[in-house]
PDBQT receptor file of N, H, CA, C and O in Angstrom, charges set to zero:
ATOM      1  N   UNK A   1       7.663  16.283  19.201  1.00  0.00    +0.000 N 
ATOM      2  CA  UNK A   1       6.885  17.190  20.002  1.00  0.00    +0.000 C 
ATOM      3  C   UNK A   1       7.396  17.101  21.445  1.00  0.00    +0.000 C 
ATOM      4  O   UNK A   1       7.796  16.051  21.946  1.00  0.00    +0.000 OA
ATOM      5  N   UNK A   2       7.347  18.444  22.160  1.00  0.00    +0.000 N 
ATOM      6  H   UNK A   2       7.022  19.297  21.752  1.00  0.00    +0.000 HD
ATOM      7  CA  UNK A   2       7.970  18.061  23.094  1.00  0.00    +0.000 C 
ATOM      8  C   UNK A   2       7.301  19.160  24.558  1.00  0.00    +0.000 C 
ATOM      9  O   UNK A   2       6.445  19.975  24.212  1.00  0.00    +0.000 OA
ATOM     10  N   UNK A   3       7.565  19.154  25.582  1.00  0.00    +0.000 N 
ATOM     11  H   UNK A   3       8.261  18.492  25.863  1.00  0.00    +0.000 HD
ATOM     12  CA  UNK A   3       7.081  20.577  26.683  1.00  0.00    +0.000 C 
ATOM     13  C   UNK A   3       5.700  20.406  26.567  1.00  0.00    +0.000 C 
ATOM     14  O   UNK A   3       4.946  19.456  26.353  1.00  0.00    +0.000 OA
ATOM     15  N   UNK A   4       5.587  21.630  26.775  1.00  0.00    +0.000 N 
ATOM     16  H   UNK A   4       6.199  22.402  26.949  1.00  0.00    +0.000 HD
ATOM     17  CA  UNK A   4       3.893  22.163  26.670  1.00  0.00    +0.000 C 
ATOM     18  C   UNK A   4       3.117  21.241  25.879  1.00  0.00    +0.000 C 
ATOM     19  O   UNK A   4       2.296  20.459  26.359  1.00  0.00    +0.000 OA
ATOM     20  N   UNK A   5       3.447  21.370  24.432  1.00  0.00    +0.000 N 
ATOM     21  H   UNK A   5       4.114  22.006  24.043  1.00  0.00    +0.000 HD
ATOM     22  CA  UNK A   5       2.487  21.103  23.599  1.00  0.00    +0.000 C 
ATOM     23  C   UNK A   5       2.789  19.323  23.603  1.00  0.00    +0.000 C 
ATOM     24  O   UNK A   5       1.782  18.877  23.051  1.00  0.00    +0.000 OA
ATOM     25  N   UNK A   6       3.387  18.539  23.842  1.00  0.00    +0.000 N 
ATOM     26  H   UNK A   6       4.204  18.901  24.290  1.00  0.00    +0.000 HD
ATOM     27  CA  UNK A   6       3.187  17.014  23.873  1.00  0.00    +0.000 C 
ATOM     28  C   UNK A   6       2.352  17.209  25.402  1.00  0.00    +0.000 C 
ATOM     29  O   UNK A   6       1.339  16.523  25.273  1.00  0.00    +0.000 OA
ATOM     30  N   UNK A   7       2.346  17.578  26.206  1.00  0.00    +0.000 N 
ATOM     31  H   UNK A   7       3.169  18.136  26.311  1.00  0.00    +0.000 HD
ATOM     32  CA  UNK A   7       1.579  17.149  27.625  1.00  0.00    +0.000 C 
ATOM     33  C   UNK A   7       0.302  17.486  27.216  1.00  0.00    +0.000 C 
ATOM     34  O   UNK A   7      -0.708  17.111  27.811  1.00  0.00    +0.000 OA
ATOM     35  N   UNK A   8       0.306  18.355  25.976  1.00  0.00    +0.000 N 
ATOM     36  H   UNK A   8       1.127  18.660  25.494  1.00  0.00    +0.000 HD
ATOM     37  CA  UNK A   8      -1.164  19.105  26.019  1.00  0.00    +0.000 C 
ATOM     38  C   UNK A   8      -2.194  17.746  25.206  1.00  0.00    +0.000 C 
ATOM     39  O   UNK A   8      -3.345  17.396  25.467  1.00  0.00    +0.000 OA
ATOM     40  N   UNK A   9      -1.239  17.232  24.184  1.00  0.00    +0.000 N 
ATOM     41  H   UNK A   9      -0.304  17.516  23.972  1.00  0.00    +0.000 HD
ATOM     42  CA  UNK A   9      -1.479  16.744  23.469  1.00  0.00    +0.000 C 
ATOM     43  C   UNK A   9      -1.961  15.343  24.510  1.00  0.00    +0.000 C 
ATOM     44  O   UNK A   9      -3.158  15.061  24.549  1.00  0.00    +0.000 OA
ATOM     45  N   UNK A  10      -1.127  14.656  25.187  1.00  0.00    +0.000 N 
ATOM     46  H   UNK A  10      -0.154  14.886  25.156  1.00  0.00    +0.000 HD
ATOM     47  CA  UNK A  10      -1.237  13.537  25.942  1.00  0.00    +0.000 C 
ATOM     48  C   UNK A  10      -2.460  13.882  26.499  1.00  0.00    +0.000 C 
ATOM     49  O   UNK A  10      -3.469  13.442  25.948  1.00  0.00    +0.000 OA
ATOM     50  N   UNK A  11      -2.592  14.737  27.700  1.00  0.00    +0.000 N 
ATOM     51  H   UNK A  11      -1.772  15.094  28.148  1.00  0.00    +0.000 HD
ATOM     52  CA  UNK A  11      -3.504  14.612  28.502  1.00  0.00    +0.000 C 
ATOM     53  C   UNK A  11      -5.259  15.341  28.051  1.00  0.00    +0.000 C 
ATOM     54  O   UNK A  11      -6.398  15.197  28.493  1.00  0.00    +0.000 OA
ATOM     55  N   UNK A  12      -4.647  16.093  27.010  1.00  0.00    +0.000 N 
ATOM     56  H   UNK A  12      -3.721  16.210  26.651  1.00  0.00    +0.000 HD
ATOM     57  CA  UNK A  12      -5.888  17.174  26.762  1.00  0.00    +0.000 C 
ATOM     58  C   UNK A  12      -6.146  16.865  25.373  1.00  0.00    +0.000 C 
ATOM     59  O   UNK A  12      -7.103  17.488  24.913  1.00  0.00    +0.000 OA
ATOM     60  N   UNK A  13      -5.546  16.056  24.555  1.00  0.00    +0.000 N 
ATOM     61  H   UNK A  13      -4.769  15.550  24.929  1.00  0.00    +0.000 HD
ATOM     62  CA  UNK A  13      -5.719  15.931  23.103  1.00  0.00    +0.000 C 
ATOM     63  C   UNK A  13      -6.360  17.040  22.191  1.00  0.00    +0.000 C 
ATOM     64  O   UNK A  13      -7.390  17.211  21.539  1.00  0.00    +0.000 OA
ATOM     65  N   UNK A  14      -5.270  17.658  22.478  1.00  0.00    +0.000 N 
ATOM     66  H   UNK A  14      -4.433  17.518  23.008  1.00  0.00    +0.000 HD
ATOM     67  CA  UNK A  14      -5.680  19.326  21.934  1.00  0.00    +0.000 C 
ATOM     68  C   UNK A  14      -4.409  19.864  22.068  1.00  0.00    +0.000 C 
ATOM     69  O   UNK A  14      -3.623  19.545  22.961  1.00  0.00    +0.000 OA
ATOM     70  N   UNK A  15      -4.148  20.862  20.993  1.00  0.00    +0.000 N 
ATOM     71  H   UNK A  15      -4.786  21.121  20.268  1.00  0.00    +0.000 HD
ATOM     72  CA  UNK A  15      -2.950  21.651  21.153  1.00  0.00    +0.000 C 
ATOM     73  C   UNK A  15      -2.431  22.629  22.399  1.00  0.00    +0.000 C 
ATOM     74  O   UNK A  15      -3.381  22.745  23.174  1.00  0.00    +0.000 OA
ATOM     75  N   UNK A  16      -1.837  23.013  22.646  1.00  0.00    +0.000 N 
ATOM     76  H   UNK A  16      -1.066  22.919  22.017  1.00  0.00    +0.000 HD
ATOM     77  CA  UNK A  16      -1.322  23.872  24.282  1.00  0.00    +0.000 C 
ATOM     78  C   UNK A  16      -2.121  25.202  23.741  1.00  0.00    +0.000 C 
ATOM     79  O   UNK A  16      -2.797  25.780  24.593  1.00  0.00    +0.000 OA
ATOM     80  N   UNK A  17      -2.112  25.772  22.351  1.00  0.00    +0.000 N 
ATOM     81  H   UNK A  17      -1.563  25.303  21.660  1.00  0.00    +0.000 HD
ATOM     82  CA  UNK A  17      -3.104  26.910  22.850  1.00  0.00    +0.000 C 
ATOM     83  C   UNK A  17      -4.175  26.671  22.397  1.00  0.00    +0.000 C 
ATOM     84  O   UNK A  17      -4.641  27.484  21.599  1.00  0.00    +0.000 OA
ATOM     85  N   UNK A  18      -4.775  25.735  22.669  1.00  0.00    +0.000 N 
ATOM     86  H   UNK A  18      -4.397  25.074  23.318  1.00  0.00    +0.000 HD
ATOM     87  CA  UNK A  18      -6.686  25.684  22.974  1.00  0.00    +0.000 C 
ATOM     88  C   UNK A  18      -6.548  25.479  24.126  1.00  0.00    +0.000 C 
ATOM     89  O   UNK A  18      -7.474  26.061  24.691  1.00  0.00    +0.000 OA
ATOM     90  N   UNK A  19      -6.007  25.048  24.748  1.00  0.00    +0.000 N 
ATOM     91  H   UNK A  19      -5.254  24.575  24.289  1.00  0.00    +0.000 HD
ATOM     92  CA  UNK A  19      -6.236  24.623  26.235  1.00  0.00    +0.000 C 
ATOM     93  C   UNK A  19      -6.928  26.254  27.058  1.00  0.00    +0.000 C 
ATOM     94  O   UNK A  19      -6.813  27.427  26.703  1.00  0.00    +0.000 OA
ATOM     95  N   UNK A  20      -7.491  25.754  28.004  1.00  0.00    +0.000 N 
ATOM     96  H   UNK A  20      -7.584  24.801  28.292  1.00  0.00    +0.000 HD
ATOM     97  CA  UNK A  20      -8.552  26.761  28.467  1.00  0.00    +0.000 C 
ATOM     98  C   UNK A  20      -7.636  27.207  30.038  1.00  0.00    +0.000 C 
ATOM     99  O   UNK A  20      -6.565  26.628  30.221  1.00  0.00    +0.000 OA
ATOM    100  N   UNK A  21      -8.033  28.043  30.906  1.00  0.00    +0.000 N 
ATOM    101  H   UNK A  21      -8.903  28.514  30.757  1.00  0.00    +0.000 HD
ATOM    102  CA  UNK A  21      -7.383  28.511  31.702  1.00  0.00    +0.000 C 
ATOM    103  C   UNK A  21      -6.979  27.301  32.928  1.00  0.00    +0.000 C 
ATOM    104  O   UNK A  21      -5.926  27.065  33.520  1.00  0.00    +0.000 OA
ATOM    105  N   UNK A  22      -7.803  26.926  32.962  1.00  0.00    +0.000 N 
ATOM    106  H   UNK A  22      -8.658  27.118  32.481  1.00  0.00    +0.000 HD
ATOM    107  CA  UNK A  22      -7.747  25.663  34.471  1.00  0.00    +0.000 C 
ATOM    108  C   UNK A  22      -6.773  24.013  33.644  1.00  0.00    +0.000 C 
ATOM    109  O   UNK A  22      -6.298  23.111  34.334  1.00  0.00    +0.000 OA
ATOM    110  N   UNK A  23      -6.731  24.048  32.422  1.00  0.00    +0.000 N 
ATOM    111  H   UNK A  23      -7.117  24.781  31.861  1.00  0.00    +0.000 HD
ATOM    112  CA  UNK A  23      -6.000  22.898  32.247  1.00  0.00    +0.000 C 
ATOM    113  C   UNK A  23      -4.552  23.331  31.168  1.00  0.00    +0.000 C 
ATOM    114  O   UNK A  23      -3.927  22.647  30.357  1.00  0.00    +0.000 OA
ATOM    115  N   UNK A  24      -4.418  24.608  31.560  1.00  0.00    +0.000 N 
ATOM    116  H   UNK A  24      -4.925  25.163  32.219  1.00  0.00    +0.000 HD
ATOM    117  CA  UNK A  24      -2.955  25.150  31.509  1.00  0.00    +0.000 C 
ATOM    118  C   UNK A  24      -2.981  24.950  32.819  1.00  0.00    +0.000 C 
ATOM    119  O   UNK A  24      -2.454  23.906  33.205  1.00  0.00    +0.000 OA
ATOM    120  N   UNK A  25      -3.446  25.658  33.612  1.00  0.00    +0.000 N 
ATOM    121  H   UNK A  25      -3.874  26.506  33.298  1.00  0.00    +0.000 HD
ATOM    122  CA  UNK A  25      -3.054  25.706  35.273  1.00  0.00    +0.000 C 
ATOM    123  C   UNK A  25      -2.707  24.519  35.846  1.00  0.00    +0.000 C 
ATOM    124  O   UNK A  25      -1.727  24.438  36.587  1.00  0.00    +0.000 OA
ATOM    125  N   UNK A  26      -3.638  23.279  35.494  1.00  0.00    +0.000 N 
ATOM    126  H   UNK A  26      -4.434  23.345  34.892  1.00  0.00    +0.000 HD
ATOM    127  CA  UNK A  26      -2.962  22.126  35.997  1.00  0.00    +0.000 C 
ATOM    128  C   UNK A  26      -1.728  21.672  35.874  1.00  0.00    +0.000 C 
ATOM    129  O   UNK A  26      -0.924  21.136  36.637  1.00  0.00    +0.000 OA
ATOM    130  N   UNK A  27      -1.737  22.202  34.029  1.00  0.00    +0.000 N 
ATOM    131  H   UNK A  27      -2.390  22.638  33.409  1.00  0.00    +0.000 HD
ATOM    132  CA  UNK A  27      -0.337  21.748  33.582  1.00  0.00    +0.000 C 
ATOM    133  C   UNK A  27       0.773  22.242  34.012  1.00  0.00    +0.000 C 
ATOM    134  O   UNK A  27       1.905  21.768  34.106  1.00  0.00    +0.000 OA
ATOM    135  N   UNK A  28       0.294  23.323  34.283  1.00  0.00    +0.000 N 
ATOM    136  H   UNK A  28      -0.626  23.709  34.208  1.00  0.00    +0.000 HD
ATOM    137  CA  UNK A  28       2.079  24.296  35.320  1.00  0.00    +0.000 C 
ATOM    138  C   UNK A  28       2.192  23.516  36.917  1.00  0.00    +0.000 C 
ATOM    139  O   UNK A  28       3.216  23.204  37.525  1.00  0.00    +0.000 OA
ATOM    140  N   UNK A  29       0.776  23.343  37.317  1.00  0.00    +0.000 N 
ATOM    141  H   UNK A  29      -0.056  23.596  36.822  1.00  0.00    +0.000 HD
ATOM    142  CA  UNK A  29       1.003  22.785  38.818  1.00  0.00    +0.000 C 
ATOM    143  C   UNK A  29       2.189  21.166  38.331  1.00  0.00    +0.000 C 
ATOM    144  O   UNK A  29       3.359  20.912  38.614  1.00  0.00    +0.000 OA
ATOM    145  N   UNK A  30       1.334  20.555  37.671  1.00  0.00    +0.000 N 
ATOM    146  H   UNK A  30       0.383  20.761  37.442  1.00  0.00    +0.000 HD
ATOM    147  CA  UNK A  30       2.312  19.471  37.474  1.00  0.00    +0.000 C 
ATOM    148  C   UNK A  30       3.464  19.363  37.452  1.00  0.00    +0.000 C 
ATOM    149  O   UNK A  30       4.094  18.316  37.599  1.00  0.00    +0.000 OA
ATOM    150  N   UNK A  31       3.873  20.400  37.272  1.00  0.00    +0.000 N 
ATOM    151  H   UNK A  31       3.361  21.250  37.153  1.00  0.00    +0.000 HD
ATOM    152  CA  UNK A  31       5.859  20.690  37.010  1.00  0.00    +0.000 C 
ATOM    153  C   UNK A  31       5.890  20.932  38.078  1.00  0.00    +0.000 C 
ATOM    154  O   UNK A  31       6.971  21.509  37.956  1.00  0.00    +0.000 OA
ATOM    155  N   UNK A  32       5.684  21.033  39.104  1.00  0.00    +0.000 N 
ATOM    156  H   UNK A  32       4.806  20.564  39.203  1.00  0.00    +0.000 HD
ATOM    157  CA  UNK A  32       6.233  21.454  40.782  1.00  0.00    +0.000 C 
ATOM    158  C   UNK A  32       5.791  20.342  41.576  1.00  0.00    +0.000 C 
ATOM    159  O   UNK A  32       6.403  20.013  42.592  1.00  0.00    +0.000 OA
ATOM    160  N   UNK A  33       4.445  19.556  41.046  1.00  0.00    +0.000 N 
ATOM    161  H   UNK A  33       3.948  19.823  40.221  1.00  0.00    +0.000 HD
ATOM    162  CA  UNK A  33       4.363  18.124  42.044  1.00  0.00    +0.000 C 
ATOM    163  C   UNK A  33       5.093  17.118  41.593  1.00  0.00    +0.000 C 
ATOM    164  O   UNK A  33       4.811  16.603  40.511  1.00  0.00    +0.000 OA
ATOM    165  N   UNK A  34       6.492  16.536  42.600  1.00  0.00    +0.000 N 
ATOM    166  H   UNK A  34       6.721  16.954  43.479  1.00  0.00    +0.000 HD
ATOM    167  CA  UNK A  34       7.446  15.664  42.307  1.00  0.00    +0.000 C 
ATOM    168  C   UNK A  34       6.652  14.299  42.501  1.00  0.00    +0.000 C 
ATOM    169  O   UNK A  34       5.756  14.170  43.335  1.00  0.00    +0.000 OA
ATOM    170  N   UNK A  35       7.148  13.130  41.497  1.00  0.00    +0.000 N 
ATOM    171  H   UNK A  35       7.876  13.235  40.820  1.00  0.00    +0.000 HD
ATOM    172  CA  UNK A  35       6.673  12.250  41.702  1.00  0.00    +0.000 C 
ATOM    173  C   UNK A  35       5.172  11.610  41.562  1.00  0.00    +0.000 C 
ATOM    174  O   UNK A  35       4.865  10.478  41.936  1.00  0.00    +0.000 OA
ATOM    175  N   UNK A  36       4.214  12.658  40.890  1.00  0.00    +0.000 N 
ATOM    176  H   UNK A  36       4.464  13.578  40.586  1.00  0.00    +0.000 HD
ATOM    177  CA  UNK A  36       2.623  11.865  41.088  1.00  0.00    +0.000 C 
ATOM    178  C   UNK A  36       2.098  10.570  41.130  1.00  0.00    +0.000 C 
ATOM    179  O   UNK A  36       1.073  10.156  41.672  1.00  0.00    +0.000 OA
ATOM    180  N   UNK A  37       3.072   9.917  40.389  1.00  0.00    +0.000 N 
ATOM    181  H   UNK A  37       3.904  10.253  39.949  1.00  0.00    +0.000 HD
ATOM    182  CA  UNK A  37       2.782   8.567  40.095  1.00  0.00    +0.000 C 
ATOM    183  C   UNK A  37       2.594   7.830  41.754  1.00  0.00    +0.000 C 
ATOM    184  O   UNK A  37       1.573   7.277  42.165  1.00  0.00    +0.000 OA
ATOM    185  N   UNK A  38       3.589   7.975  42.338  1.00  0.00    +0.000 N 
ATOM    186  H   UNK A  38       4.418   8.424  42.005  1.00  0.00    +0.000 HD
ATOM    187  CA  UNK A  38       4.176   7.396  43.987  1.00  0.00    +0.000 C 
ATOM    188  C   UNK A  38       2.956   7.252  44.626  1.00  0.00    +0.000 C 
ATOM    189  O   UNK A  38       3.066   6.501  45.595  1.00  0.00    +0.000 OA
ATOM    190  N   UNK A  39       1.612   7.765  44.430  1.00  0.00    +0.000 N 
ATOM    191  H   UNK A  39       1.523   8.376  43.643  1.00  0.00    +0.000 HD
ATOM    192  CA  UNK A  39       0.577   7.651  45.817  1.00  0.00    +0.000 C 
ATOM    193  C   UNK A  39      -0.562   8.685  45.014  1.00  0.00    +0.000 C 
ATOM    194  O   UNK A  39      -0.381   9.462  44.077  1.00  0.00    +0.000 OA
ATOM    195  N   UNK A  40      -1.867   8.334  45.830  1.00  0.00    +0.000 N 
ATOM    196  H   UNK A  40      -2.014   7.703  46.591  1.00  0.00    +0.000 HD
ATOM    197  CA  UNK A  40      -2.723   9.317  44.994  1.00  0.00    +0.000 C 
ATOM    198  C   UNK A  40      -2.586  10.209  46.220  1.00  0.00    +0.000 C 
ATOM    199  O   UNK A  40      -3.380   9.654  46.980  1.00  0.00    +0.000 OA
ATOM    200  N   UNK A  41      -2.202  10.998  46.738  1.00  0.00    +0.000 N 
ATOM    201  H   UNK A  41      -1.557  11.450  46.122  1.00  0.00    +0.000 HD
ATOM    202  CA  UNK A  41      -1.866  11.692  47.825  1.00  0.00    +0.000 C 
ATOM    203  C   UNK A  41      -1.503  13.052  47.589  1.00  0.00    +0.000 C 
ATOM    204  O   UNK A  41      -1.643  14.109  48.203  1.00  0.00    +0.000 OA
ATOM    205  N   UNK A  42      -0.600  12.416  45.667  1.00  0.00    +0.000 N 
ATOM    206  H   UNK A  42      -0.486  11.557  45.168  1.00  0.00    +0.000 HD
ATOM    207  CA  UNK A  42      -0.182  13.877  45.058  1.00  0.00    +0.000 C 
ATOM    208  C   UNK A  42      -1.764  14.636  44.154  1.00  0.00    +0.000 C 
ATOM    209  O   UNK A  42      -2.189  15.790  44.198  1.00  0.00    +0.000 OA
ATOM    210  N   UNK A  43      -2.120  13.824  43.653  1.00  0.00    +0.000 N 
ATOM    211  H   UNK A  43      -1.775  12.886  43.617  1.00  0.00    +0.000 HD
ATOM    212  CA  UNK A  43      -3.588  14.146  43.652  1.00  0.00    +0.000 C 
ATOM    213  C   UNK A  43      -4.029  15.995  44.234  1.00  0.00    +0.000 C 
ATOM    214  O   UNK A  43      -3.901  17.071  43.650  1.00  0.00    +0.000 OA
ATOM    215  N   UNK A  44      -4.365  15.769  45.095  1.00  0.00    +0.000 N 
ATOM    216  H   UNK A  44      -4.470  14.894  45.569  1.00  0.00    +0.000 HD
ATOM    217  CA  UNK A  44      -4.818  16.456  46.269  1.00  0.00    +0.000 C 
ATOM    218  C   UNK A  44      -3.897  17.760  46.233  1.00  0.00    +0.000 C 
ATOM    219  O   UNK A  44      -4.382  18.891  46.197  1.00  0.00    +0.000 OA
ATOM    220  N   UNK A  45      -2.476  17.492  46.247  1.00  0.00    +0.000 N 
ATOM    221  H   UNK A  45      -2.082  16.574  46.276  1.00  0.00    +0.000 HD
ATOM    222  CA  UNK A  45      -1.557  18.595  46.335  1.00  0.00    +0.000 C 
ATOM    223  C   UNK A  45      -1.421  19.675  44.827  1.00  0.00    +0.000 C 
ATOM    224  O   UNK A  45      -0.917  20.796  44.765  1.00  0.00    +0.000 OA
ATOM    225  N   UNK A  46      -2.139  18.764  43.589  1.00  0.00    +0.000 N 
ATOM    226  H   UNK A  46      -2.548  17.853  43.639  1.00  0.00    +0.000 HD
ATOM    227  CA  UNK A  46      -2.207  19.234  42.369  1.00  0.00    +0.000 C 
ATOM    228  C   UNK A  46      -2.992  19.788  42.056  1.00  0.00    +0.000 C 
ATOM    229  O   UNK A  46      -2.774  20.491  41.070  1.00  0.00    +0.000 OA
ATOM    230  N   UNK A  47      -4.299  19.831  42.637  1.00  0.00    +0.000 N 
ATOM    231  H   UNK A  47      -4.476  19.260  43.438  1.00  0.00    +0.000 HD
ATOM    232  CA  UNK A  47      -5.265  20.167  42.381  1.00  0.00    +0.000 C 
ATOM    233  C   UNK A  47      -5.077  22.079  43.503  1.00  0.00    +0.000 C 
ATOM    234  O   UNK A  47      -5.554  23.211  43.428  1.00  0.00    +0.000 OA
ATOM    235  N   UNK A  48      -4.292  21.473  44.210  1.00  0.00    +0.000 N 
ATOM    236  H   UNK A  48      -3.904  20.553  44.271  1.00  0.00    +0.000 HD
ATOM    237  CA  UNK A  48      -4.138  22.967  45.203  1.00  0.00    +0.000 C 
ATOM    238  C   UNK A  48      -3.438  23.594  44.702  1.00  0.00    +0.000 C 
ATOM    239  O   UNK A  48      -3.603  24.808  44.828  1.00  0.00    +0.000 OA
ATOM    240  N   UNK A  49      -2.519  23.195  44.038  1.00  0.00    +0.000 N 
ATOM    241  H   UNK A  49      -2.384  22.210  43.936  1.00  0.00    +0.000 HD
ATOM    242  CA  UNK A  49      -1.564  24.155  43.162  1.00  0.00    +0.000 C 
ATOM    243  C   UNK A  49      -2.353  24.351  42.164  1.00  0.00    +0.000 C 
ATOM    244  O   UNK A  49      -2.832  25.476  42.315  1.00  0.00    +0.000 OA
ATOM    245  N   UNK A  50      -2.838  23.766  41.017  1.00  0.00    +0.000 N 
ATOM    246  H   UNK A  50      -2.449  22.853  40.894  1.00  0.00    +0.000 HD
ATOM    247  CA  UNK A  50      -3.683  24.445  40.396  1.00  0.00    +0.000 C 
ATOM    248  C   UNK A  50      -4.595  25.630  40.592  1.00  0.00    +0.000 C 
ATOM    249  O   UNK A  50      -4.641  26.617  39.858  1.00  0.00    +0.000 OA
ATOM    250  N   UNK A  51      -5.352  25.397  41.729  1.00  0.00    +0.000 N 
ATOM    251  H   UNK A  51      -5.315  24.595  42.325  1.00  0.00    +0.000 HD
ATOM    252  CA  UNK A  51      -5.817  26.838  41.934  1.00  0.00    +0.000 C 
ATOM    253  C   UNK A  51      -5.223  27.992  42.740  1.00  0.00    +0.000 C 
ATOM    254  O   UNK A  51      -5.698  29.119  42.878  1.00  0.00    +0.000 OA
ATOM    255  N   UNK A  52      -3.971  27.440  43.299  1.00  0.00    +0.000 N 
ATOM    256  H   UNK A  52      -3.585  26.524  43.187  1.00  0.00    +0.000 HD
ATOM    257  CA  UNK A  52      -2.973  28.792  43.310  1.00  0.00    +0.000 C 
ATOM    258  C   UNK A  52      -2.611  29.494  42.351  1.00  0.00    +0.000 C 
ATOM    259  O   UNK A  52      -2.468  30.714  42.427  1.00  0.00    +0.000 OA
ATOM    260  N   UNK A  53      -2.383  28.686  41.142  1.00  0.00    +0.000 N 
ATOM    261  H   UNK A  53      -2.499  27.695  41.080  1.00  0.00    +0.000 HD
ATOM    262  CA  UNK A  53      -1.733  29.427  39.941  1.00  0.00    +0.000 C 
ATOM    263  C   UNK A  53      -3.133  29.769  39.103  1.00  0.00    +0.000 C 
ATOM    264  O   UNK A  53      -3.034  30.346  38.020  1.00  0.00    +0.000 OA
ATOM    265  N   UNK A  54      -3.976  29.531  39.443  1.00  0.00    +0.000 N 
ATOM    266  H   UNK A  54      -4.057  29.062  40.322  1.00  0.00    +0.000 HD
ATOM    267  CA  UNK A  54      -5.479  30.418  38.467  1.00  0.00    +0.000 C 
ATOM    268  C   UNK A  54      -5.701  31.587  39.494  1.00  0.00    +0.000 C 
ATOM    269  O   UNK A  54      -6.039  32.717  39.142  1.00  0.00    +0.000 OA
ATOM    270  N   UNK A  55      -5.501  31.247  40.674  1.00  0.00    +0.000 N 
ATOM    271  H   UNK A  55      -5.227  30.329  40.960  1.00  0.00    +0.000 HD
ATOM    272  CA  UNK A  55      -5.703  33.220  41.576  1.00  0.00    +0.000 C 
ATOM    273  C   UNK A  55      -4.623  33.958  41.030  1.00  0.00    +0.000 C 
ATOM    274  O   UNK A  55      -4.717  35.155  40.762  1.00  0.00    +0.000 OA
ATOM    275  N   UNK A  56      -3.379  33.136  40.821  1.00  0.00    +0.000 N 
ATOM    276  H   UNK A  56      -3.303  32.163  41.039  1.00  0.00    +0.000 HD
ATOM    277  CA  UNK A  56      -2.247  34.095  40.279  1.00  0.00    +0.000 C 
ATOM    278  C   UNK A  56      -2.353  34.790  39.146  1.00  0.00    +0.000 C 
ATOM    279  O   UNK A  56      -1.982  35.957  39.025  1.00  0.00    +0.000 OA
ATOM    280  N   UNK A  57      -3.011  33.909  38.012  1.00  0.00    +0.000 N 
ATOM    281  H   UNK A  57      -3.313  32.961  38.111  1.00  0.00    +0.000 HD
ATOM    282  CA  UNK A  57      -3.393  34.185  36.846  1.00  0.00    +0.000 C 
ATOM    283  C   UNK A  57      -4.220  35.570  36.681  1.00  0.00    +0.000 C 
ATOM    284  O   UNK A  57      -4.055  36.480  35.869  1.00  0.00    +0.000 OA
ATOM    285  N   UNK A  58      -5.160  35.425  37.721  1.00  0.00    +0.000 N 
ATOM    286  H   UNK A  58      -5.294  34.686  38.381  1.00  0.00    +0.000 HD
ATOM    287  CA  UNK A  58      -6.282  36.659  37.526  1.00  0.00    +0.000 C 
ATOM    288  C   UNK A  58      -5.587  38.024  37.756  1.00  0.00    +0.000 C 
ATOM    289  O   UNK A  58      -6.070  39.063  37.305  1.00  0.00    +0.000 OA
ATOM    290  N   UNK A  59      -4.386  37.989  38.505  1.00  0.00    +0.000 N 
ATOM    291  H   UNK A  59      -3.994  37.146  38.872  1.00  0.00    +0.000 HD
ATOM    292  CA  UNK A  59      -3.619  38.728  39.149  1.00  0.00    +0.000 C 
ATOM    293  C   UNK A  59      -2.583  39.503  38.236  1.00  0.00    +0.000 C 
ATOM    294  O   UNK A  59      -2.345  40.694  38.436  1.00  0.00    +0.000 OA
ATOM    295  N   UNK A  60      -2.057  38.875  37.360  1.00  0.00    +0.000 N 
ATOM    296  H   UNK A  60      -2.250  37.907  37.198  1.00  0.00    +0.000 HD
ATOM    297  CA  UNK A  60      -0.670  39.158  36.808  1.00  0.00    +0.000 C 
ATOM    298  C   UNK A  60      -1.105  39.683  35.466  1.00  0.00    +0.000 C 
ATOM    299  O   UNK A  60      -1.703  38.936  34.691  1.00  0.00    +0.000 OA
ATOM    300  N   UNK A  61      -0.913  40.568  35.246  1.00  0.00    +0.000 N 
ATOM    301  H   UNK A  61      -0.427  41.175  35.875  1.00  0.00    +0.000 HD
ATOM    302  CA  UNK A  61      -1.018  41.246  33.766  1.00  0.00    +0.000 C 
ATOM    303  C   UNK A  61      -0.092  40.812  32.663  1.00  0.00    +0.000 C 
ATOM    304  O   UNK A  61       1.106  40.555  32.786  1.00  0.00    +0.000 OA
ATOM    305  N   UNK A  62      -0.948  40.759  31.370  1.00  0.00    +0.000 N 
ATOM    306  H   UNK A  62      -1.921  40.968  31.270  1.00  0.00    +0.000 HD
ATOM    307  CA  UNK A  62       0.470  40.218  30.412  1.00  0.00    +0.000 C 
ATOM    308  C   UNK A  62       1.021  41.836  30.128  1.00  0.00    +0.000 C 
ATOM    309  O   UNK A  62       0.598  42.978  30.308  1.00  0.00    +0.000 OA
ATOM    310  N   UNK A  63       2.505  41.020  29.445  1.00  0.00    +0.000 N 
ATOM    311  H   UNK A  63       2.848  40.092  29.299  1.00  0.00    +0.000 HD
ATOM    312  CA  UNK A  63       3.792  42.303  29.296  1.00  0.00    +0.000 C 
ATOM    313  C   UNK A  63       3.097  42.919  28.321  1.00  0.00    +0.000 C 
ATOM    314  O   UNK A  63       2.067  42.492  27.800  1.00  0.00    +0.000 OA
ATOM    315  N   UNK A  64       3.668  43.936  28.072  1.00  0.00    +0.000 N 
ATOM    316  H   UNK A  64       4.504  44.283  28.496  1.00  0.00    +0.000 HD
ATOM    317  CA  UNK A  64       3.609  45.112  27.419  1.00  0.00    +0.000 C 
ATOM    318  C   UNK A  64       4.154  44.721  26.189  1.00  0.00    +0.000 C 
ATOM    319  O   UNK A  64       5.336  44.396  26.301  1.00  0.00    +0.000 OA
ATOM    320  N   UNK A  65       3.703  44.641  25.060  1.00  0.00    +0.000 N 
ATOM    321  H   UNK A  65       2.743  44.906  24.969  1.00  0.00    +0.000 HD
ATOM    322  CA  UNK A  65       4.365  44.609  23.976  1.00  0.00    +0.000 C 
ATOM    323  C   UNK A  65       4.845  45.835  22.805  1.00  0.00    +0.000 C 
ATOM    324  O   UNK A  65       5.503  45.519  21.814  1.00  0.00    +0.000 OA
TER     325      UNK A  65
């Protein structure tokens, strides 16, 4: 298992699509905060990216199929 669905699995013990809108969102912020482990400092910066990418979310239409 690997990407999406092992992080989903680790942190959310649930598959990547049950996951609900705000703990996908975390999970994308996480890929852009380098380092979390280093300080709880990143904390703070994850949680802001997270709700950048849920305003984005409300925003962006899915494709056209």
């Amino acid at each position: 298992m690997y990407g999406a669905e092992a992080a989903a699995r680790t942190y959310f013990h649930k598959s990547a699509v049950e996951l609900d809108r705000e703990e996908a969102a975390l999970l994308a912020a996480a890929i852009v905060i380098s380092a979390p482990h280093e300080s709880g400092a990143a904390e703070p910066r994850l949680v802001q990216r997270q709700q950048l990418i849920l305003r984005r979310m409300g925003v962006v239409a899915a494709p056209a199929l």
